[in-house]
Structure formats: C-alpha cells, structure tokens
C-alpha positions in Angstrom: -42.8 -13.8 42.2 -40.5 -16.2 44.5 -36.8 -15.7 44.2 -35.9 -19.0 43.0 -38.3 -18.4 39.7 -36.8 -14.9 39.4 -33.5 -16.8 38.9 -34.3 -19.4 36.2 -36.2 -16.3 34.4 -32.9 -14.4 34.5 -30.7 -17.6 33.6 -33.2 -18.4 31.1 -32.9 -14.9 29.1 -28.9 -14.8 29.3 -29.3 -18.8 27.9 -31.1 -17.1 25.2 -29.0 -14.3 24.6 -25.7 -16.5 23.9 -27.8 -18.7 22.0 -28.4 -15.9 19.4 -25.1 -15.0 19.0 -25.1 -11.4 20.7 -22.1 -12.0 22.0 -20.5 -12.7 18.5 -17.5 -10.4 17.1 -17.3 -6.9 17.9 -19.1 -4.7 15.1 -17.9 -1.1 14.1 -20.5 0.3 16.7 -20.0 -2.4 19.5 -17.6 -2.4 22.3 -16.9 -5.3 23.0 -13.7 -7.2 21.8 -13.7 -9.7 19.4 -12.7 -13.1 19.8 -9.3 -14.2 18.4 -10.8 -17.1 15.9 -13.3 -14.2 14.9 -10.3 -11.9 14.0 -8.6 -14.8 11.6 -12.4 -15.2 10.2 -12.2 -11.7 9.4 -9.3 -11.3 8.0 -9.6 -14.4 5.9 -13.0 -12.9 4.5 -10.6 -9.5 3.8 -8.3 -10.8 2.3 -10.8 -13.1 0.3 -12.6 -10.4 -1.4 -8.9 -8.4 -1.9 -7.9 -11.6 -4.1 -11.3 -11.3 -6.0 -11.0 -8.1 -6.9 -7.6 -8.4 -7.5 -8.1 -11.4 -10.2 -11.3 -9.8 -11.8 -8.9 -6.8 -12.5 -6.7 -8.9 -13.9 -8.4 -10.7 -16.3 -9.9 -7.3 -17.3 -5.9 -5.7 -17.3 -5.1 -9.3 -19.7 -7.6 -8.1 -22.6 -5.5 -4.5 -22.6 -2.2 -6.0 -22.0 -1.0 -5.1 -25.7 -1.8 -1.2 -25.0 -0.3 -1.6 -21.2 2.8 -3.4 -23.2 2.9 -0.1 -25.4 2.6 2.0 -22.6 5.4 -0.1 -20.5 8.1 0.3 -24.0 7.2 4.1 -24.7 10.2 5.5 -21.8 12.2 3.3 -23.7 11.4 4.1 -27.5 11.4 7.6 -26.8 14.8 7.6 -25.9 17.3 9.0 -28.8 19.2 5.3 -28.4 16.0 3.2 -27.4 17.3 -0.2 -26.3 16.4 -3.2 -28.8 13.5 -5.2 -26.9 13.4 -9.1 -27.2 12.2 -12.4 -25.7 14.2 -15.3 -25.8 12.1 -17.8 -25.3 9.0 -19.4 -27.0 6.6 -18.2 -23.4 8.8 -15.3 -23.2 6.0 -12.8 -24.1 3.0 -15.0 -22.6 4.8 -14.3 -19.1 5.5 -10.6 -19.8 1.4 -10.0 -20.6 0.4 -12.5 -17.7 2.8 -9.9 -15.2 1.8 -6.8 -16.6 -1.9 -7.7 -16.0 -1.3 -9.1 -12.6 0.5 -5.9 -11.8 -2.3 -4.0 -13.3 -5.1 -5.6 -11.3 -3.2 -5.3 -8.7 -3.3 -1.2 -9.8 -6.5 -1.0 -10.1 -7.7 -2.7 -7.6 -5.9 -1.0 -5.1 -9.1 1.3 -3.8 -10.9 -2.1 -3.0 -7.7 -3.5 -1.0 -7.0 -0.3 1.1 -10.6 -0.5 1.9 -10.5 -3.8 3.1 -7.6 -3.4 4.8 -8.3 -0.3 6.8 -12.1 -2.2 7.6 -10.0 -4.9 9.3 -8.5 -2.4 11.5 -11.3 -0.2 12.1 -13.0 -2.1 14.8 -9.6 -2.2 16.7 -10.0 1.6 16.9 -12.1 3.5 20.0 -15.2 5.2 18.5 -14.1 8.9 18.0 -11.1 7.4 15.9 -12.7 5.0 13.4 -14.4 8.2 11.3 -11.1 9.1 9.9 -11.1 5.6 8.4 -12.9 6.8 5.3 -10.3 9.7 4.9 -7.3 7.1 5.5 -8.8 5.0 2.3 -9.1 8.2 0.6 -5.5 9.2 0.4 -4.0 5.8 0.7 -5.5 5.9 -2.8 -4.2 9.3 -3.8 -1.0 8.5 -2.8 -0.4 4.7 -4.1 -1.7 6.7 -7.6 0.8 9.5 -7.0 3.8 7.0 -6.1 2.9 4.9 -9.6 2.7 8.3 -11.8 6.4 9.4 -10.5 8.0 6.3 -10.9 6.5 6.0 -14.5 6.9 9.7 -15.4 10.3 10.7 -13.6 12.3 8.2 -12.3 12.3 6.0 -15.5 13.1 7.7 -17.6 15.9 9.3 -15.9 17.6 5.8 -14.8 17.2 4.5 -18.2 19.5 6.8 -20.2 22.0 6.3 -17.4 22.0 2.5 -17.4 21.9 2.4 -21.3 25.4 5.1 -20.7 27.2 2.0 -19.2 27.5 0.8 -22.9 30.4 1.3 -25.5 31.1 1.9 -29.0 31.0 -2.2 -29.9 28.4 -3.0 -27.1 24.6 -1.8 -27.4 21.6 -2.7 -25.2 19.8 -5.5 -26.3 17.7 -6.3 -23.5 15.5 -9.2 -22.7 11.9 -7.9 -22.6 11.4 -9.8 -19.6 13.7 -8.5 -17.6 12.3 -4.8 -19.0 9.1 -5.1 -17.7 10.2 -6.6 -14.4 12.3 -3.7 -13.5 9.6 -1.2 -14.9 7.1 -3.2 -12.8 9.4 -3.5 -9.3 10.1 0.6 -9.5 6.5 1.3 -10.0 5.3 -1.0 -7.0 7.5 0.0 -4.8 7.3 3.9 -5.4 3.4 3.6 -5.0 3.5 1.6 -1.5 6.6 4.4 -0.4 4.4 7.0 -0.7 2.3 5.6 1.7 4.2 6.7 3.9 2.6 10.1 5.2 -0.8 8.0 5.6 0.5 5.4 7.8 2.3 8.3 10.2 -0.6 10.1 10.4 -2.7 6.8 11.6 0.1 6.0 14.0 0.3 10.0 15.4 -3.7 9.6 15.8 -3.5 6.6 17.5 -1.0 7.8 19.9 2.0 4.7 18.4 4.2 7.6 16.6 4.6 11.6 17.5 6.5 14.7 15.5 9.2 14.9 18.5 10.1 11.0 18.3 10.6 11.9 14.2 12.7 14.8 14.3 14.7 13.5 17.3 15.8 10.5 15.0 15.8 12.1 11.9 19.9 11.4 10.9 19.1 7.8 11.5 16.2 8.0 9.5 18.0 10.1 6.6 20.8 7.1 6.4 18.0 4.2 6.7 16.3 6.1 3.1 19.4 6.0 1.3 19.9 2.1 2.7 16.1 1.3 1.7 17.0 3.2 -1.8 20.1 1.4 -2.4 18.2 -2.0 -1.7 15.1 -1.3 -3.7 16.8 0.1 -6.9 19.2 -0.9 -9.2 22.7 -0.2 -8.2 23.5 2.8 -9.8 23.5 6.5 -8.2 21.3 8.0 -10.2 18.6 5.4 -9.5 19.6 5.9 -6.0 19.2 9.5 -5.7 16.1 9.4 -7.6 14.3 7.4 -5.0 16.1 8.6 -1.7 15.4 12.2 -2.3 11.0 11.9 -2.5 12.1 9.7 0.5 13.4 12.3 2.2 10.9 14.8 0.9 8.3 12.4 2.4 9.7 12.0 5.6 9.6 15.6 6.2 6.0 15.6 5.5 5.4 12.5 7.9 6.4 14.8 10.7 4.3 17.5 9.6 1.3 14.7 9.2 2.0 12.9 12.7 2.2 16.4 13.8 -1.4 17.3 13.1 -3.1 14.1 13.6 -1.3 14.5 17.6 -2.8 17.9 17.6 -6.1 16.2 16.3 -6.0 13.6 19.1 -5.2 16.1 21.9 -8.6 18.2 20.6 -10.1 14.9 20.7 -9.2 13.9 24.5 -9.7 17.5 25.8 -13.3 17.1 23.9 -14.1 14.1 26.0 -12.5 15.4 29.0 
C-alpha cells in the first residue's frame, strides 16, 4: 500500500476515535486525566444525586417528625428540673419539624453522600489506591453514626443540667423550643462530621499529604487548636467545652495511629510495585 494512503488510513481511524468520545473523562479504570469542564460535570452530577437523596429523606424524616420531636425533648424531660418547652410564634413549631427532618435526611442519607463524595475523588487516586475507597465509605459511615450517638447520648445531657444550673430561686428555664432543637441539632452535626477525623488522616497518610511524625511533632499546637475549635463549636460554658475537647483529643491520638498504618500500608504498596 503507498505511504500517502497509509497516512489518511491512520488519520482517518484517530478522526474516528475522537469522534466517539474515547477520549472523554477519565473512568475509574482509565489513566488518562480528565478534563477540567468534565470534573465540574462530575461534581455537579454528585452533588445532584447527594441533594436527591438528601430531600427524599427528608420528606420521609417530615412524616416521623412528631416521634423525632419526642426523641429530641426526652434529655430534657428526663431531667429532675426539665426545662418548660415553648414556641412563640404561630410557625414556631412548623420550623422546628421542617429542621428536624432536614437534619434527619440529612442523617440518613449520609451513606449515599459519603459515597458520592469519595466516587468524586476516586478517579483522582493511582490504581493500587482507589480499592480502599469502599473501606473509606464504610467507616466514614461508622463514624458520622458514632459522632451523632455521643453527642445525643453523652454530651447532652451532661451540658444541659449545667446550663439549666445558671438559674436561681425566682428565675427558671423557659426556653423557646426553637432555639432547643437548634442547639440539640448544631451539637449533633458537628460531633458526627468531628469524628471524621481518623478517616480523613488515614486517606491523607495513604496518599502520602499527612504522616505519624508530622502529627506528633505538632501535637501541642494541635492540643490548643481542639480546645479553640471546642470553644467555637459549643456553647460557652466549660463543661460543654470539655465535653467536646476531650473525644477531640482522644481522636487525635487515634489519627496518628491511623496515618500511621495507612504510611506503613503505602510503603508495602511501593515496595510491592518496586
């Protein structure tokens, strides 16, 4: 076959090839990068199905929101001196269900978000790092859940009794039932996203971002940055305080010893490959 025809065969057949797209964004078993505007199409389709989820749980959470307000009151109505609950305005209680079933799909549909979240990032990974993906959705889950469960079944009702304390003899708590479930809500959030924390080191120790040495070599300035983060994050009593800087601290210790065995798993994975 002449040369020149060898060359419009071969032009031909790449023509073809970007025609069909097979140079599109980079799948979880494909090497090649992925365009910028394919990264925002991503995301937008992640975050897209997050918000779906996250309203279908919410419409479910709406129907319950009478048990989920019941469940909200009991740390309060157990108490020997409950605090008298009430809404002050005519909405007052139309808001307080519409928050606790946002919060609530937002609960439950926190193994669908992690998912789509650590998908996004898993074709930024190399190949030998993206099966731990599965694992990382895994205990993101188990430890959003576990954050959640201490912050309803310690740390309120600890703080309550303490704030309620502040009273006197001619002044009782009568507390708008509003700003109840707000506070109930905020401490529950954020407790469930702080206990992330071991996940995320480990990722950042496997990836090679974060190591064990870089943890305990900062660890005083990472001791005084959990009591400033608690102090923020919680109302401004010590007892709150304390209650939410200690797991901190406990969590940070167990960050090191995470980061410390997903660098040993990355080392066993480079001498592998070597």
């Amino acid at each position: 076959m002449p040369e020149n025809v060898k060359n419009e065969a071969a032009s031909s057949h790449a023509g073809k090839e970007k025609k069909s797209g097979t140079s599109g964004k980079k799948r979880p078993d494909d090497t090649r990068e992925m365009p910028f505007l394919d990264h925002l199409e991503e995301l937008r389709w992640r975050i897209l199905k997050s918000l779906t989820a996250v309203f279908v749980c919410m419409i479910a959470a709406l129907v319950f929101s009478e048990k989920l307000l019941y469940l909200l009151t009991l740390p309060n109505n157990r108490l020997a001196e409950p605090s008298k609950l009430i809404f002050l305005k005519p909405t007052g209680m139309l808001l307080v269900r519409m928050e606790i079933a946002l919060v609530a799909g937002l609960i439950i549909a926190s193994p669908i978000i992690f998912t789509q979240f650590w998908r996004f990032v898993a074709p930024g990974l190399l190949q030998k790092e993206r099966h731990f993906v599965k694992y990382a959705i895994f205990y993101s889950v188990i430890c959003f859940a576990g954050g959640c469960l201490f912050a309803y079944g310690i740390m309120i009702p600890s703080i309550l009794p303490f704030l309620y304390q502040m009273g006197t003899d001619t002044i009782q708590a009568t507390i708008n039932i509003n700003d109840y479930i707000s506070f109930i809500l905020r401490l529950i959030l954020v407790a469930g996203m702080i206990f992330e924390m071991p996940v995320i080191s480990f990722f950042l120790a496997r990836i090679g971002i974060l190591t064990p040495d870089f943890m305990k070599k900062y660890r005083r300035y990472g001791i005084v940055l959990v009591f400033v983060v608690s102090a923020i994050i919680t109302p401004p009593d010590p007892v709150s305080q304390l209650l939410m800087a200690l797991p901190l601290l406990f969590l940070y210790q167990i960050s090191i010893w995470v980061s410390a065995m997903g660098q040993r798993k990355k080392k066993e994975s480079d001498a592998s490959d070597e």
